[in-house]
C-alpha positions in Angstrom: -146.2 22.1 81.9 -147.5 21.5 78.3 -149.0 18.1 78.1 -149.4 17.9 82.0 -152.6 17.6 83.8 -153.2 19.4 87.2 -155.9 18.9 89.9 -156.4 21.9 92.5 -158.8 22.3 95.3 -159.3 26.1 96.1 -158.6 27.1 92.6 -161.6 29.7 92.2 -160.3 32.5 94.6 -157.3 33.7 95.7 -153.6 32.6 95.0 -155.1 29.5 94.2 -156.6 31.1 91.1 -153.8 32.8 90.1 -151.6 29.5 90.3 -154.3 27.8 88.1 -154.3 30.6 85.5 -150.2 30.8 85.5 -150.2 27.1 85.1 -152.4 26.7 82.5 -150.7 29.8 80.3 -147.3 27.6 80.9 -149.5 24.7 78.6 -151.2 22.5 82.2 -154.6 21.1 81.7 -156.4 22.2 84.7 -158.9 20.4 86.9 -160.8 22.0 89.4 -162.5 21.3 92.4 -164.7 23.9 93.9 -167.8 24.8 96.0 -169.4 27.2 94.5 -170.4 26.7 90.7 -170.8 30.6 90.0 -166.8 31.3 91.1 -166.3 27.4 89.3 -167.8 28.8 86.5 -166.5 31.7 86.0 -162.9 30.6 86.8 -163.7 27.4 83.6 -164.2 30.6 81.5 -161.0 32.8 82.6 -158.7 29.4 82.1 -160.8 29.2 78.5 -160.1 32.6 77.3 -156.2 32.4 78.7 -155.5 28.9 77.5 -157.4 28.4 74.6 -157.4 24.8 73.1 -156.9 22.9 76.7 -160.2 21.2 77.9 -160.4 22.6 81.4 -162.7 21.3 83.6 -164.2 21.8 87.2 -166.1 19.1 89.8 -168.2 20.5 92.7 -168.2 19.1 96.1 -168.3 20.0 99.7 -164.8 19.7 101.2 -166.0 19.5 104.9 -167.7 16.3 104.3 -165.8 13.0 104.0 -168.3 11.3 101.6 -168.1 14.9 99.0 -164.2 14.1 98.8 -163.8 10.7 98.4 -166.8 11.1 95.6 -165.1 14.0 93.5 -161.2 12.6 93.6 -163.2 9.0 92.3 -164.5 11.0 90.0 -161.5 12.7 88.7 -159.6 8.9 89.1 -161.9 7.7 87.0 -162.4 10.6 84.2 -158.5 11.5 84.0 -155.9 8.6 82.3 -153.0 10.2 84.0 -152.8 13.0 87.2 -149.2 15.0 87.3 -149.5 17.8 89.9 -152.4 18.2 92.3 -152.4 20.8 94.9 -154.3 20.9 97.9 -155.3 24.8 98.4 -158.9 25.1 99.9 -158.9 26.2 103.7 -160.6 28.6 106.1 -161.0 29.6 109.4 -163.9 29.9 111.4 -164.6 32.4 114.5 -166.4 29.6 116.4 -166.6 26.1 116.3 -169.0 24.7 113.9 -169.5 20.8 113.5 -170.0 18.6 110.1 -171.9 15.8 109.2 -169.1 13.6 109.8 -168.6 14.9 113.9 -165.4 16.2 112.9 -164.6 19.9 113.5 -164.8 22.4 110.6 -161.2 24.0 110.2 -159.7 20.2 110.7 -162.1 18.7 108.3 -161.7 21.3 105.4 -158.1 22.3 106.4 -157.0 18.8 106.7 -158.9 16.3 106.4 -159.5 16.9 102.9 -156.5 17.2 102.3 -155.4 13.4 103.0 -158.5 12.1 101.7 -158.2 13.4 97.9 -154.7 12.2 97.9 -155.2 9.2 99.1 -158.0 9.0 96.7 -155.9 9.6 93.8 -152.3 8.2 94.5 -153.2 5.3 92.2 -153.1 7.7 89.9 -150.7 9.7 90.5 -148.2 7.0 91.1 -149.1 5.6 87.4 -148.3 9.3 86.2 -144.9 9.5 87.9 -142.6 11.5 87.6 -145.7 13.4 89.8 -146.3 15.9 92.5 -147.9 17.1 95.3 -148.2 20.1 96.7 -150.0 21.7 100.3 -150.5 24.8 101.3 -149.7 25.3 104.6 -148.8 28.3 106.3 -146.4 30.2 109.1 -149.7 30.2 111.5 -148.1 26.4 112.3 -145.8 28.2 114.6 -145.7 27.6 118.3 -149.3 24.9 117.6 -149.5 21.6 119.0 -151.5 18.8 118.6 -153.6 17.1 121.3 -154.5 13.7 119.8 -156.9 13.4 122.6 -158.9 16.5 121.3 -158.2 16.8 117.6 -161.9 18.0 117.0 -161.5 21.0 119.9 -164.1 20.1 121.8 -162.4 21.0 125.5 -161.3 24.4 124.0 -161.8 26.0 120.7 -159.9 29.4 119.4 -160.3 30.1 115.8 -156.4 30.9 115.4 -156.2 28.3 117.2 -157.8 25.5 115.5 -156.4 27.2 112.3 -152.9 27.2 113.4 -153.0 23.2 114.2 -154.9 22.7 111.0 -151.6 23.9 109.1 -149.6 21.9 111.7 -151.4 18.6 110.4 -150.5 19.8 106.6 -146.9 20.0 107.2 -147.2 16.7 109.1 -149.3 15.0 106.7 -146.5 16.3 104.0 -143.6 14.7 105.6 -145.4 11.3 106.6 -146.8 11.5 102.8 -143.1 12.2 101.4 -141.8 9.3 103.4 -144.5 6.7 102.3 -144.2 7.8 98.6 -140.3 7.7 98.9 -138.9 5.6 95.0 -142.0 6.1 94.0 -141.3 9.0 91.6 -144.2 11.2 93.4 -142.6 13.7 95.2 -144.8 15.8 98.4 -143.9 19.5 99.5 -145.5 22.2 101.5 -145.4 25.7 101.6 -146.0 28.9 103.5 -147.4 31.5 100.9 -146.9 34.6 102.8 -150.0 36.6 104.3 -152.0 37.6 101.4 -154.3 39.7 100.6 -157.8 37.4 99.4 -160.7 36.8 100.1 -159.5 34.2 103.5 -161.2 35.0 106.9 -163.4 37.4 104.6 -166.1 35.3 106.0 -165.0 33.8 109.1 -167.2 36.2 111.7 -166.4 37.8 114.7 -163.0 39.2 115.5 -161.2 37.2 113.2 -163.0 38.9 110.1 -161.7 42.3 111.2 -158.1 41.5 112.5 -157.9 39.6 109.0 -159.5 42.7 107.6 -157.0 45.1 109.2 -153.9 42.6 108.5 -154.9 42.9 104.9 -153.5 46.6 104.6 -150.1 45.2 104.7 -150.5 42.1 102.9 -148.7 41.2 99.7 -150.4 40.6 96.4 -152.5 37.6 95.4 -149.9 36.4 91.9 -146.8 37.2 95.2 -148.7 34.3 97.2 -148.9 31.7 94.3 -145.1 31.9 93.3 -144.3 29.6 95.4 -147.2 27.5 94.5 -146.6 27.6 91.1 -142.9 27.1 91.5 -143.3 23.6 93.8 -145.6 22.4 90.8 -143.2 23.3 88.0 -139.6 23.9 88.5 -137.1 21.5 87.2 -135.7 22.8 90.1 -137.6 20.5 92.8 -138.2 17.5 90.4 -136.6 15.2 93.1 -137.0 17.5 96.1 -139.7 15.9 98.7 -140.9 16.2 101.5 -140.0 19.9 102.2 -141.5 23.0 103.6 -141.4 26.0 101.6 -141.1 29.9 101.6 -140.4 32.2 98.7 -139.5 29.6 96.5 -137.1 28.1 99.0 -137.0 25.1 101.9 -137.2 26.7 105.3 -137.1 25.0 108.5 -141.4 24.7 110.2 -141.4 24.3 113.8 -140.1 21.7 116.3 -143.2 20.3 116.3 -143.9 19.9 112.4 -140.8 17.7 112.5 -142.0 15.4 114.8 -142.2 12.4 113.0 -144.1 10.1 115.5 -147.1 12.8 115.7 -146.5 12.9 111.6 -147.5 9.0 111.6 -150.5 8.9 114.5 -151.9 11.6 112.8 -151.8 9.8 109.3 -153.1 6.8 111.3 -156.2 9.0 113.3 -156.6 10.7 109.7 -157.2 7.5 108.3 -159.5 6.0 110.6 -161.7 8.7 110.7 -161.6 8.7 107.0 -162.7 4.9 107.0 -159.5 4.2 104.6 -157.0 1.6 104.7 -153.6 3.3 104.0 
């Protein structure tokens, strides 16, 4: 990774921290996106002291709000010559359902919407960095979730699990409709399941979901377990040509029926886009 510049949303907390340490003692040049500018800040200073002599940085923005991500990946597009791994990490889920700015639900906006929007921001980029990559947390919760593209913001019926579930749906979706679109390009697109670990996720959700996450956390696996496979998608020599893929433990796996359906794979880049007001 020496020489290589890497942009990660949800890179403060959690295994996304822990990927953005590893990465940057392997020689990356890190680029943050975060919330919070206490965590942002403190995280500059622990990629500082363990990788002396790269110039980290961090950008702040709201990821629920469509206007926050399209801002911040400009930024980054316009500050960074050349982009060669971003990963989209940040996600929650939410006990009730909460509204943005934008009308669009809180789990799909953050979860996904972000998601698409960043990238799309900064393909240019990443296309004039190939060989590039791209990687997306997802998760197992995509099992046994559909999609109803006439209520993609829950509004006839909202479950937390629920709405997170289809939220990791849409990334695995949004992976395979991204790998197809980049395909010869030299920017390769993969997803992964990181396990069920043991952060600060759901630590704030509310209600029933705060505890059951609480209580699942007693026999969850580490934080550095969780990134492995993060860190591995975004620098094996292994996976240089591999795209397109779901991944568990380091290795492709097979998501759900549903996550290979590649007609809801393009509406749902299509929906995403329009609501995004980009043309893609």
């Amino acid at each position: 990774m020496k020489g290589k510049t890497l942009v990660i949303t949800g890179g403060t907390s959690g295994i996304g921290e822990i990927a953005a340490e590893q990465l940057a003692q392997m020689g990356a040049r890190i680029v943050l996106i975060a919330r919070d500018k206490s965590r942002g800040e403190a995280t500059l200073t622990r990629l500082l002291e363990r990788a002396p002599g790269l110039v980290h940085s961090v950008h702040y923005a709201d990821l629920a709000r469509i206007s926050e991500m399209k801002r911040v990946a400009a930024e980054i597009a316009h500050k960074e010559p050349r982009i060669d791994v971003l990963i989209n990490n940040a996600g929650a889920m939410f006990a009730s359902r909460r509204l943005t700015e934008d009308g669009l639900e809180y789990t799909f906006a953050l979860n996904h919407m972000a998601y698409f929007v960043i990238t799309e921001v900064l393909r240019e980029r990443l296309l004039d960095s190939a060989p590039a990559r791209i990687v997306n947390t997802a998760s197992a919760a995509h099992q046994g979730a559909r999609l109803d593209f006439g209520d993609l913001q829950s509004v006839k019926s909202f479950g937390g699990m629920k709405a997170y579930g289809r939220s990791k749906l849409c990334n695995i979706l949004f992976t395979r409709e991204l790998a197809r679109r980049l395909h010869g390009t030299g920017v390769t697109a993969n997803c992964l399941h990181p396990g069920f670990v043991a952060t600060r996720f759901g630590d704030e959700s509310g209600g029933l979901i705060s505890r059951f996450v609480g209580l699942g956390k007693l026999f969850a696996i580490s934080s550095k377990q969780g990134a492995e496979t993060i860190i591995y998608l975004a620098s094996s020599a292994a996976v240089t040509e591999t795209t397109g893929e779901y991944f568990y433990k380091c290795r492709p796996i097979t998501p759900s029926h549903a996550a290979r359906d590649d007609r809801d794979a393009l509406l749902l880049w299509e929906r995403s886009a329009g609501l995004a007001g980009l043309m893609v």
